[in-house]
C-alpha positions as CSV (number, residue, x, y, z in Angstrom):
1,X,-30.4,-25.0,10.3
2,X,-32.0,-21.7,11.4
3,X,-33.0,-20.5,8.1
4,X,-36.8,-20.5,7.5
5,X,-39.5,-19.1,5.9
6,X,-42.7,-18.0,6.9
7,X,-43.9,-18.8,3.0
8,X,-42.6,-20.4,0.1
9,X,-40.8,-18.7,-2.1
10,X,-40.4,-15.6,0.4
11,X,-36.5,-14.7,1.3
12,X,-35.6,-16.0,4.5
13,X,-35.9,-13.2,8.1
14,X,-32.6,-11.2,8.2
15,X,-32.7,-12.6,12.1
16,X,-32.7,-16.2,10.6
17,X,-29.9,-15.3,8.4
18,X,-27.7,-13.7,11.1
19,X,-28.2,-16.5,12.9
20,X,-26.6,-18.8,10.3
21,X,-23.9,-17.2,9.9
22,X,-23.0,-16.5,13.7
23,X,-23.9,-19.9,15.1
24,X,-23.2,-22.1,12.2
25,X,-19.7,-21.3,12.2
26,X,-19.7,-21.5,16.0
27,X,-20.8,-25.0,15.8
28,X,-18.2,-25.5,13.1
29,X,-15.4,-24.0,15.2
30,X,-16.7,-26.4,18.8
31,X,-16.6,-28.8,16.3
32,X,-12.9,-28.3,15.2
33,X,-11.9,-27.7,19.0
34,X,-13.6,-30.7,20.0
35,X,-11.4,-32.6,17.2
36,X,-8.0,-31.1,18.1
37,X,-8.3,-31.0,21.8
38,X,-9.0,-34.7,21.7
39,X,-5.5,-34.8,19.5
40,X,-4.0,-32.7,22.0
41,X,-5.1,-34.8,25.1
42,X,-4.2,-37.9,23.1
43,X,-0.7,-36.8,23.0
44,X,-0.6,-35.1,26.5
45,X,-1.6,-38.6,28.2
46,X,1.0,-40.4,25.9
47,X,4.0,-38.1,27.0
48,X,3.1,-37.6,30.4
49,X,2.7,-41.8,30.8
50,X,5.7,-42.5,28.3
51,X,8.0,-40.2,31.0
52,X,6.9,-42.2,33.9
53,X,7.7,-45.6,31.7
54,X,11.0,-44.3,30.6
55,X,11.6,-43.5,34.6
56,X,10.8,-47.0,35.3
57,X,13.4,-48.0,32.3
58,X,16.1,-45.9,33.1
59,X,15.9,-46.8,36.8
60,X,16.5,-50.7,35.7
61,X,19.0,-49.8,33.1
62,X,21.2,-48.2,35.6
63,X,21.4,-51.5,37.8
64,X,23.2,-53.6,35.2
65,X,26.8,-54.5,36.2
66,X,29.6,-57.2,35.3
67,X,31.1,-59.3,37.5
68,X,33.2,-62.2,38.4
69,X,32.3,-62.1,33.9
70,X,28.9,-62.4,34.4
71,X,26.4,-59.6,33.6
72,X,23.9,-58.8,37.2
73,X,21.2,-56.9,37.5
74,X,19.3,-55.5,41.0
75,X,15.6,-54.7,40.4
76,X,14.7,-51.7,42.5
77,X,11.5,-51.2,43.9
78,X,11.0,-48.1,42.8
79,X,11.5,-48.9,39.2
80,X,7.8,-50.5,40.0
81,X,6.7,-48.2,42.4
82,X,6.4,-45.2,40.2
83,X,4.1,-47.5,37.4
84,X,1.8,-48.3,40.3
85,X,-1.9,-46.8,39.8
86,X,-5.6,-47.5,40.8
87,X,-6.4,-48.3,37.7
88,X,-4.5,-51.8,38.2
89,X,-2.9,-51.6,34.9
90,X,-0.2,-54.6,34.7
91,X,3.7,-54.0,34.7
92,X,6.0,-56.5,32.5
93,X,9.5,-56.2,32.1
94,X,12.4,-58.0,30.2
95,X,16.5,-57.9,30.3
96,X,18.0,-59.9,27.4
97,X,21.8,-60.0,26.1
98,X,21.2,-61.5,23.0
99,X,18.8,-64.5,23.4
100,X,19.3,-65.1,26.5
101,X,17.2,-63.8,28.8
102,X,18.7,-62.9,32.2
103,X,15.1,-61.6,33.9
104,X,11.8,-60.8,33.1
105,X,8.7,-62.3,30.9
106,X,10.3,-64.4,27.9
107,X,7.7,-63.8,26.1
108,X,7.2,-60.1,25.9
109,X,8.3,-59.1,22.3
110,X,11.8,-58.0,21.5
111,X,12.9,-55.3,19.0
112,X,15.4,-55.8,16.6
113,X,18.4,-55.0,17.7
114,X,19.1,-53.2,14.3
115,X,16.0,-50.6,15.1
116,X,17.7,-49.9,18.7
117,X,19.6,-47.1,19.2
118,X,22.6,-47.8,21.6
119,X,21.6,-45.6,24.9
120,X,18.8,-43.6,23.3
121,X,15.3,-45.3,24.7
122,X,12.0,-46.1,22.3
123,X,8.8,-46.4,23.2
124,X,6.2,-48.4,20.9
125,X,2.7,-49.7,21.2
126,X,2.6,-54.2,21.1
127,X,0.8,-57.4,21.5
128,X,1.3,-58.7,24.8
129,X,-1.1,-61.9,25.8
130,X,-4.0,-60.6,23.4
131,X,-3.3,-56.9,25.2
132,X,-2.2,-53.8,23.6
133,X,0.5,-52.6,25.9
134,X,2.7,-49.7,26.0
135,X,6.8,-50.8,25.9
136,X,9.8,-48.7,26.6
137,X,13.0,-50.4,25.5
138,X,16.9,-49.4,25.6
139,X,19.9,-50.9,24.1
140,X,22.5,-50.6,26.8
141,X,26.6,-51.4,26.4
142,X,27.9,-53.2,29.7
143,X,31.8,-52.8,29.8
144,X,33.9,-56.2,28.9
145,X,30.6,-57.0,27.0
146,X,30.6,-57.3,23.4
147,X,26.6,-57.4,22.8
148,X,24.2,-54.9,23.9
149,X,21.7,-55.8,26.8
150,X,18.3,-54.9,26.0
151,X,15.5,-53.9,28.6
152,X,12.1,-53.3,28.5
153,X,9.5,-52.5,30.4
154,X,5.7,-52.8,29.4
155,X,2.7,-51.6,30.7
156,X,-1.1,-51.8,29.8
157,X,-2.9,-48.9,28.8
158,X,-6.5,-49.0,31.1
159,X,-5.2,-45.6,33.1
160,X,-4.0,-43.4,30.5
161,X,-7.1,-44.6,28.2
162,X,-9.6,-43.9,31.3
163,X,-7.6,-40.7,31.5
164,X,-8.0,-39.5,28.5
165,X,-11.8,-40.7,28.1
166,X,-12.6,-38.2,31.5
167,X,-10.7,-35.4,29.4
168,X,-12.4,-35.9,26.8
169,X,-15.7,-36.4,27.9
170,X,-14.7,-32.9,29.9
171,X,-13.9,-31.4,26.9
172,X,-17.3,-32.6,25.8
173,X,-19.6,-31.4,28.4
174,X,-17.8,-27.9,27.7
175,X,-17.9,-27.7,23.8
176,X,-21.2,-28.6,24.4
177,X,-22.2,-26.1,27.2
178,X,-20.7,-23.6,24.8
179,X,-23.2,-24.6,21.6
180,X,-26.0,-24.7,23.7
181,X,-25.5,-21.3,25.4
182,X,-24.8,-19.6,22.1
183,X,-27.9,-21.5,20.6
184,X,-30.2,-19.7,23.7
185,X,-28.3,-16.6,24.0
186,X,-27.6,-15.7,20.6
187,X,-31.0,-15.6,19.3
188,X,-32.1,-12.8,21.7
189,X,-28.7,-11.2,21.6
190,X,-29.4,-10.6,17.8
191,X,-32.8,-9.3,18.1
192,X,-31.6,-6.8,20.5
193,X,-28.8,-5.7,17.7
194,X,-32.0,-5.3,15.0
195,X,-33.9,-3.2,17.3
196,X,-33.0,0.0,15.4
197,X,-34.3,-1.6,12.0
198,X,-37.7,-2.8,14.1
199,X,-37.7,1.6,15.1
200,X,-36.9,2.3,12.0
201,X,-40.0,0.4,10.5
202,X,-42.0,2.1,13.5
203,X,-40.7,5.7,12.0
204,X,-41.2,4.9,8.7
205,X,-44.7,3.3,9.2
206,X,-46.2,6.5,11.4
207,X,-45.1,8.9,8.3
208,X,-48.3,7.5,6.5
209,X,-50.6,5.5,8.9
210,X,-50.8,8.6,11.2
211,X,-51.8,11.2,8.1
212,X,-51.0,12.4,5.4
213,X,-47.6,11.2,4.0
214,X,-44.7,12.4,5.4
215,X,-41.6,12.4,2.8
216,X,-39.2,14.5,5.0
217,X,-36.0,12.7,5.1
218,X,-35.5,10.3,8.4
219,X,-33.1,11.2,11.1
220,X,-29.5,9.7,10.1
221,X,-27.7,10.5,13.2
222,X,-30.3,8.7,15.5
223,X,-29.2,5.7,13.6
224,X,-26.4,3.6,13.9
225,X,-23.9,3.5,11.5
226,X,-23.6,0.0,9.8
227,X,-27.3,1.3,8.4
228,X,-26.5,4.9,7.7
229,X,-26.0,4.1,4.3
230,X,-29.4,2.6,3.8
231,X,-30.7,5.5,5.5
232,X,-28.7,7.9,3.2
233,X,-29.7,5.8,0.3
234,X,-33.8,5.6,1.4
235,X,-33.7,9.5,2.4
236,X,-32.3,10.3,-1.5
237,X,-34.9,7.9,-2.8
238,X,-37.5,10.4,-0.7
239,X,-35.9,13.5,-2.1
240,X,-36.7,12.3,-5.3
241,X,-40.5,11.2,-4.2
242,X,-40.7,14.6,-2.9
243,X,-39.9,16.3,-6.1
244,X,-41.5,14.2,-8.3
245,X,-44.7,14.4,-6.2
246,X,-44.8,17.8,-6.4
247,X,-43.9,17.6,-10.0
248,X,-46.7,15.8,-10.8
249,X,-49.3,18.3,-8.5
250,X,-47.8,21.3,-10.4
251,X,-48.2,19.7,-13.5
252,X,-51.8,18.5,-12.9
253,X,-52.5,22.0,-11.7
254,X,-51.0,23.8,-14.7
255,X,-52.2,20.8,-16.9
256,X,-56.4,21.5,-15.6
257,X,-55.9,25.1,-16.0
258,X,-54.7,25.1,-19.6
259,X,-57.0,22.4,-20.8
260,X,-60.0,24.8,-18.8
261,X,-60.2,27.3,-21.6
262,X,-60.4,25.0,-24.9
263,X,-62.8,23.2,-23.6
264,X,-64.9,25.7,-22.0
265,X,-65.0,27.0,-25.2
266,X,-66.2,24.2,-27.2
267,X,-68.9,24.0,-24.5
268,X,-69.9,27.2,-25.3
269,X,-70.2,27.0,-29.0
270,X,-72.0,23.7,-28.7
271,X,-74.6,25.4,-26.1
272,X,-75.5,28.3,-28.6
273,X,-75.6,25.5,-31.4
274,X,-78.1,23.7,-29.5
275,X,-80.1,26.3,-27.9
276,X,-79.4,29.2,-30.8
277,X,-80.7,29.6,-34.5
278,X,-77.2,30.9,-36.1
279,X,-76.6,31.9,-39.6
280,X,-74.6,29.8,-42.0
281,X,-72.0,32.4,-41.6
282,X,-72.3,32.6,-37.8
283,X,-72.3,28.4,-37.8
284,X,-69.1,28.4,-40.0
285,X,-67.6,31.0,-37.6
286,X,-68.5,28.8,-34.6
287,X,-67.2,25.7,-36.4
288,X,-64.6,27.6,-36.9
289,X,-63.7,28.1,-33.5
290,X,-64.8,24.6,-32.4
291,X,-61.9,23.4,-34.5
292,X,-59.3,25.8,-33.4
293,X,-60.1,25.1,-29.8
294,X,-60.4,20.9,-30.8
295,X,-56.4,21.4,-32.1
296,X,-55.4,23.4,-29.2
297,X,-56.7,20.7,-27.2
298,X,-55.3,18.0,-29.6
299,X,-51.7,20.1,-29.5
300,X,-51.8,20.3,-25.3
301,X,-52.4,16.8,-25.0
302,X,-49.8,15.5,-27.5
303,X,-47.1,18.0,-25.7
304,X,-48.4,16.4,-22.2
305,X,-47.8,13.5,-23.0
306,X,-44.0,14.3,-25.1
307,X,-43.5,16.0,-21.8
308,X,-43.8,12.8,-19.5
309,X,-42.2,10.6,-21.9
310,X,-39.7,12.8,-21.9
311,X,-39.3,13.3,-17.7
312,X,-39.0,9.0,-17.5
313,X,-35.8,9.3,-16.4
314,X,-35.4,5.3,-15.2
315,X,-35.7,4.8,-19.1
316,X,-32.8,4.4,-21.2
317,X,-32.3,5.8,-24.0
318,X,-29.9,4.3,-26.9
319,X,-28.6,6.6,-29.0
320,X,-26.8,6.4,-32.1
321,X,-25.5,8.3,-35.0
322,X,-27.7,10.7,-36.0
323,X,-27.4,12.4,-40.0
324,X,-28.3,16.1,-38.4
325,X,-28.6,17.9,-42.0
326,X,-31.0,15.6,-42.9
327,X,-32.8,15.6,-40.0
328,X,-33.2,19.2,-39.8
329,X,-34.1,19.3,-43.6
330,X,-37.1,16.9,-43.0
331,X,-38.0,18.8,-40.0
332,X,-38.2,22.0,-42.0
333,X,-40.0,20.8,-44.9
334,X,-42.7,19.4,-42.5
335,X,-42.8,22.4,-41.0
336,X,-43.3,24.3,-44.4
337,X,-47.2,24.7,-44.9
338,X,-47.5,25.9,-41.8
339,X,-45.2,28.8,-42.1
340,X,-46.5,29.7,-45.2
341,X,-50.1,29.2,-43.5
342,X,-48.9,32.3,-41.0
343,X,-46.9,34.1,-43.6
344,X,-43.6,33.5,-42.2
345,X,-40.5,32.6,-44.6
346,X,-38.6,29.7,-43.7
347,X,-35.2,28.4,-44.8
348,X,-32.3,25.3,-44.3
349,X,-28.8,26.3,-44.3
350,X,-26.2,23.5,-43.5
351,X,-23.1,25.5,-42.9
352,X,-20.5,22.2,-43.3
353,X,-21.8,21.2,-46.7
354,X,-21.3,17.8,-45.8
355,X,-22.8,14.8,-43.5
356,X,-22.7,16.0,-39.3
357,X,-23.4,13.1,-36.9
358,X,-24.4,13.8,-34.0
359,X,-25.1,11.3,-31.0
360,X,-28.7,11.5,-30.1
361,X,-32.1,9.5,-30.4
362,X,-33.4,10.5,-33.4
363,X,-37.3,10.9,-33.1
364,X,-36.4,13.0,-29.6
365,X,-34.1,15.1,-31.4
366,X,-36.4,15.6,-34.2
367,X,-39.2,17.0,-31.6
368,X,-36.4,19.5,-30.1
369,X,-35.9,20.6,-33.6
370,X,-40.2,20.9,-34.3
371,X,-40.5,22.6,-30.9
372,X,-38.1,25.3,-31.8
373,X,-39.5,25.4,-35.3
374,X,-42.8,26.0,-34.0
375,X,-42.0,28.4,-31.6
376,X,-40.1,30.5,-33.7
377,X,-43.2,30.6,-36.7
378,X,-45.5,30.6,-33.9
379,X,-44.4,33.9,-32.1
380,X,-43.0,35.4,-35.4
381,X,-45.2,38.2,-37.5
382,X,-46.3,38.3,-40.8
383,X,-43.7,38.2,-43.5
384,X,-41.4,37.3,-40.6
385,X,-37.9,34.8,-41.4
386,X,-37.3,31.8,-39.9
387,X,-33.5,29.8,-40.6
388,X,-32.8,26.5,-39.6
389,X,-29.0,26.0,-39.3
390,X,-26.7,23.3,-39.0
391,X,-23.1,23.3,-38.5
392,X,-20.1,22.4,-36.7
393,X,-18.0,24.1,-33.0
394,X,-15.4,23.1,-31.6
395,X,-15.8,19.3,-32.8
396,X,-19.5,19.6,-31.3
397,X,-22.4,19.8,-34.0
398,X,-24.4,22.6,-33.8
399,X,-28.3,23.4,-34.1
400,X,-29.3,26.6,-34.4
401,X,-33.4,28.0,-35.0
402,X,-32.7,32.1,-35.7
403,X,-35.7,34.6,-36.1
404,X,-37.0,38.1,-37.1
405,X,-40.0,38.3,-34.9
406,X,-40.1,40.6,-31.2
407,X,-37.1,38.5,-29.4
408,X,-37.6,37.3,-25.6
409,X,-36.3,40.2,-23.1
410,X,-33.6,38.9,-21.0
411,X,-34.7,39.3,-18.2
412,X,-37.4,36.4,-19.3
413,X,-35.2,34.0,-21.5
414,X,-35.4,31.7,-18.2
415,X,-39.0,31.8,-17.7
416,X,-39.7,30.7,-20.8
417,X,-38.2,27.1,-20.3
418,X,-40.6,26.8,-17.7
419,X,-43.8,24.8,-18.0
420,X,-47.0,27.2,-19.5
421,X,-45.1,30.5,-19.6
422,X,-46.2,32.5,-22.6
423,X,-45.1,36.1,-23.3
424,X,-48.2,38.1,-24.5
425,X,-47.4,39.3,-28.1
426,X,-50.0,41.0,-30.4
427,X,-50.8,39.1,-33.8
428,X,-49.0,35.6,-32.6
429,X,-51.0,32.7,-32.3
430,X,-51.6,31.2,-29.3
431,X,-49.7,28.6,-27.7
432,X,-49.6,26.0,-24.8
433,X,-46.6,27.1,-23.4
434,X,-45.1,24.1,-23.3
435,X,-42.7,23.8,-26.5
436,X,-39.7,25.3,-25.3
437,X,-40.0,23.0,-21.7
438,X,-40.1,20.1,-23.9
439,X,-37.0,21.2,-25.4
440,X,-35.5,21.6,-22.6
441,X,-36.4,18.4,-21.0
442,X,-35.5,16.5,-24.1
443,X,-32.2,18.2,-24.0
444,X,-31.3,16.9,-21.0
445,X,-32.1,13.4,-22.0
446,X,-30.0,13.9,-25.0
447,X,-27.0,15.5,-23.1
448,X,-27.0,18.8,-25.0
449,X,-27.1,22.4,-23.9
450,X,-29.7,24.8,-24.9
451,X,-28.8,28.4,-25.2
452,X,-31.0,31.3,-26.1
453,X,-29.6,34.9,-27.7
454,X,-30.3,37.6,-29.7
455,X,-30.5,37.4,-33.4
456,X,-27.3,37.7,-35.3
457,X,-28.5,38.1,-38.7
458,X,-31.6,40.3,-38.3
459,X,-32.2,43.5,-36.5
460,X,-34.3,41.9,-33.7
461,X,-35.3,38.5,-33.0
462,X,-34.1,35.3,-31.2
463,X,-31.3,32.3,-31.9
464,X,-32.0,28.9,-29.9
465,X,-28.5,27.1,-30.2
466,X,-29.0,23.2,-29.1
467,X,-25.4,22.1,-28.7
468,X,-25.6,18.4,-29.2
469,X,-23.1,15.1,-28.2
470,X,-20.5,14.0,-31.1
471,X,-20.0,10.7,-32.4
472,X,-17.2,8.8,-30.2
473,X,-15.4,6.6,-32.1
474,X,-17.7,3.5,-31.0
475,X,-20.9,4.9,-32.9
476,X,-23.3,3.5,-30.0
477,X,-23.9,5.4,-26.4
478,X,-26.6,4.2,-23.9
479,X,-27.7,7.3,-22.2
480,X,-29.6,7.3,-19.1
């Protein structure tokens, strides 16, 4: 009835929906009232006329005598009198002891003396001369009399039906004066209620039509309280803009900054190329470099981009049993040349010489473990160790990356999860900074905790622990 819209397919104006559901069932309930006030009315108009009909009865009934054998009867005036309206509505009446009549109409229809109750009086609706009329009748016991006399009275119905009409059509003009007053007022008593959501727009609209965008949270207290929760819910929503806004600056900042230097210097080498008349030696040196600086390039931007698949938290992930010695066996022996490449030893040692599960998406979990790996041959020295570990804690299984090389100082084991921190060691190869944030990030996807300590096996150096989720007894976990 009030529900529109403005285009098709669009879900209808909340002020059209309010509507609907305050003035529909309004109409519903006038409706309803209209219905049962007309019952009511109906049965007020019966009682009140059947009391005056009974009156006129009972004011007969009382007349009726014997005497000298013979049953008489005096007809008051009043028993007339009180039926007596403007409406002209006709008055029959009827005493009968058996089938003789002693007064009245002869034809106005008699009970059966079988339905009649002796002294209790019945009113009923008849046919009277092609006219519905309205009869009262009693079954009275006369002394020295062995049949009951029965009287009636009728009456037609024009007043209490021309009553009841003018209630009705009172009734009416009300009901009606009530739907079309909530049909006017409603509509702009409804828009006054949304005004807060219509300054609430206005708020949120100035935050970026006015400058730049303001992601401040909005005022809850200002607000009232059916739409605090929105408000709540929408502020939370900014939080996270807020942080991932500035995420994404500091990222793009630190993200320019790093890829500045690999590039500048395959600018570099490709200008004295060009422009120079180098040696073979000096053009495989240069080459050289080109190559180094095209893989530190190659490495940032395949870290950048692990990084933000990795931050995509509205992703789920589904993770599932995971064989974690034979992950971290694979992982290892990929990692092999490249260790050897930088003179670093590096080992497998799966502590529960047996199958550990552990609850985790496996190609994620396989770059935590490469990221460690890397790190740890990375920063290590020549002739340096590096052990993979697997094994089990507490009903937890347990990755462990241990090394030989310089250690972190503890004062800097925090820093180094961060985004692009490097500690400056002599001999190790340069890095992007970003391995140990991806494993940190990727933790937290995976649900695991990432700890960082001194070496237990060798006089100095570093152990990453990576605490990971055991199998439940379901095998399957969505993870968010």
């Amino acid at each position: 009835m009030f529900v529109t819209q403005d285009v098709a397919g669009e879900a209808p104006s909340l002020l059209a929906r309010l509507l609907t559901v305050i003035v529909g069932p309004l109409v519903l309930l006038a409706v309803l009232l209209a219905v049962g006030s007309g019952v009511l009315i109906h049965s007020l108009t019966q009682k009140t006329s059947d009391r005056v009909l009974l009156g006129s009865l009972t004011a007969i009934a009382e007349t009726l005598a014997i005497e000298d054998g013979e049953i008489t009867l005096d007809l008051p005036p009043a028993a007339f009198g009180m039926l007596e309206d403007s409406e002209r509505d006709n008055v029959y009446y009827s005493v009968r002891h058996g089938d003789v009549l002693l007064s009245g109409y002869r034809d106005l229809p008699v009970p059966e003396t079988s339905a009649l109750v002796l002294g209790e009086p019945q009113v009923r609706n008849a046919k009277f001369r092609g006219m519905t009329v309205r009869v009262a009748a009693v079954a009275k016991r006369i002394p020295r009399v062995a049949e009951p006399v029965v009287v009636q009275v009728a009456e037609t119905m024009k007043a209490r039906n021309k009553l009841q009409l003018r209630l009705a059509a009172v009734l009416a003009a009300l009901v009606g004066l009530l739907v079309v007053g909530a049909a006017f007022l409603v509509p702009p008593a409804v828009a006054w209620g949304l005004r807060p959501l219509d300054q609430l727009r206005r708020e949120v609209e100035g935050r970026w039509l006015s400058g730049p965008v303001d992601l401040s949270p909005l005022s809850i207290e200002r607000t009232p309280r059916e739409i605090r929760p929105f408000v709540g819910a929408f502020n939370a929503l900014l939080h996270q803009l807020e942080n991932s806004t500035a995420g994404m600056r500091r990222f793009t900042s630190d993200a320019s900054h790093q890829m500045r230097t690999p590039l500048a210097a395959l600018r570099t080498h490709l200008a004295l190329a060009r422009h120079g008349s180098p040696t073979p030696a000096e053009a495989r040196a240069a080459l050289d470099e080109v190559d180094a600086a095209a893989s530190r390039l190659e490495r940032l931007l395949a870290q950048l981009l692990l990084l933000a698949r990795a931050e995509e938290q509205g992703q789920g992930l589904i993770c599932t049993p995971v064989d974690l010695a034979r992950l971290a066996a694979e992982i290892t022996g990929e990692r092999a040349p490249q260790a050897v490449a930088a003179d670093v030893d590096i080992s497998f040692e799966d502590e529960a010489h047996g199958q550990i599960l552990a609850l985790a998406e496996p190609f994620l979990l396989g770059e935590v473990l490469a990221n460690l790996v890397d790190n740890a041959v990375g920063y290590n020295r020549p002739g340096g160790r590096v052990v993979v570990r697997v094994r089990h804690a507490d009903g937890r299984p347990i990755l462990e990356v241990e090394d030989d090389g310089p250690g972190v100082p503890d004062d800097q084991r925090a820093e180094v999860f961060e985004r692009f921190a490097r500690l400056t060691r002599d001999g190790a190869q340069p890095g992007t900074g970003l391995g140990l944030a991806i494993v940190q990030t990727l933790a937290r996807r995976l649900e695991a905790r990432v700890a960082m300590e001194d070496s237990r096996n060798f006089a100095s150096g570093l152990l990453v622990t990576v605490t990971l989720q055991g199998v439940p007894e379901s095998g399957v976990l969505a993870a968010s």
